[in-house]
C-alpha positions in Angstrom: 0.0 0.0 0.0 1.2 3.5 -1.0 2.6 5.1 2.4 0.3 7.8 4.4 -2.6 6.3 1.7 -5.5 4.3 3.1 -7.3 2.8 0.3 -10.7 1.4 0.0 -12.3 -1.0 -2.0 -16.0 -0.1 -3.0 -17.5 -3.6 -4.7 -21.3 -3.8 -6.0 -21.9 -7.1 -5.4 -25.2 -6.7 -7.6 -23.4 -5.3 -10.2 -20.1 -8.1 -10.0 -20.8 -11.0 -12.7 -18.0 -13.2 -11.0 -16.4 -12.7 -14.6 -12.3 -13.1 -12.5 -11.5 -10.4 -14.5 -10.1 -8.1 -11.8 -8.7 -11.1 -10.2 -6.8 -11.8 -13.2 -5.4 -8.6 -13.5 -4.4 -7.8 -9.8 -0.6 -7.7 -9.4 -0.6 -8.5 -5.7 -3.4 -10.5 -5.5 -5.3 -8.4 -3.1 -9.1 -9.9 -5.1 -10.8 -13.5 -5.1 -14.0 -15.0 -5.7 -15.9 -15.7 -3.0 -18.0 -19.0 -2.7 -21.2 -17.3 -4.1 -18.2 -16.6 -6.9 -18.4 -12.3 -6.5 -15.2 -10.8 -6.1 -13.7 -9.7 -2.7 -10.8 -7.9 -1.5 -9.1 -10.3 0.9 -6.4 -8.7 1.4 -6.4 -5.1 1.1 -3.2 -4.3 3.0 -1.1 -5.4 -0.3 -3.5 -2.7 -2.3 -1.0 -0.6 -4.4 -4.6 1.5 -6.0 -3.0 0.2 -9.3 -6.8 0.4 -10.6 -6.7 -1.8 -13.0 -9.4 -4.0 -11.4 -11.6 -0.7 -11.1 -10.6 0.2 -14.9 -10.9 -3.8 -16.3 -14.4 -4.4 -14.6 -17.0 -4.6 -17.7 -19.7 -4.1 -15.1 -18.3 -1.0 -13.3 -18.6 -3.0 -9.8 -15.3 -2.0 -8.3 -14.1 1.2 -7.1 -11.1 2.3 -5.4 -11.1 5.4 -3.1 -7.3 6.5 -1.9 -7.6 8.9 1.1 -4.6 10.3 2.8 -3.9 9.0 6.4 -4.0 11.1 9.2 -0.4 12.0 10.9 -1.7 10.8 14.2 -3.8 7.7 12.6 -1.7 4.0 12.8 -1.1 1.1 10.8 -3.2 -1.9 11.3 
């Protein structure tokens, strides 16, 4: 993850098809299916907010939101 950045990952689950497409593309594996096969971010702390999942998605279902951290706000 991008330091002093906390990102987010917005996922429609009524919009995701379970296509793997954004899983495909992710460099650090942060996305999977789950078992109802809609994508999930498992683990979020490897994020870089590449974007290419948001920018692959045919059905628009994944956003990413990159907020700056706080000074006083700490690592999880």
């Amino acid at each position: 993850m991008g330091k002093g950045k906390k990102i987010e990952h917005l996922i429609d689950q009524d919009w995701c098809k379970g296509c793997g497409i954004c899983v495909y593309f992710c460099p650090k594996d942060v996305l999977e299916l789950d078992t109802k096969g809609k994508v999930e971010a498992v683990r979020s702390e490897d994020c870089i907010a590449c974007k290419l999942c948001e920018w692959r998605c045919p059905d628009l279902a994944i956003q990413i939101i990159e907020e700056e951290k706080a000074e006083n706000e700490t690592t999880e």
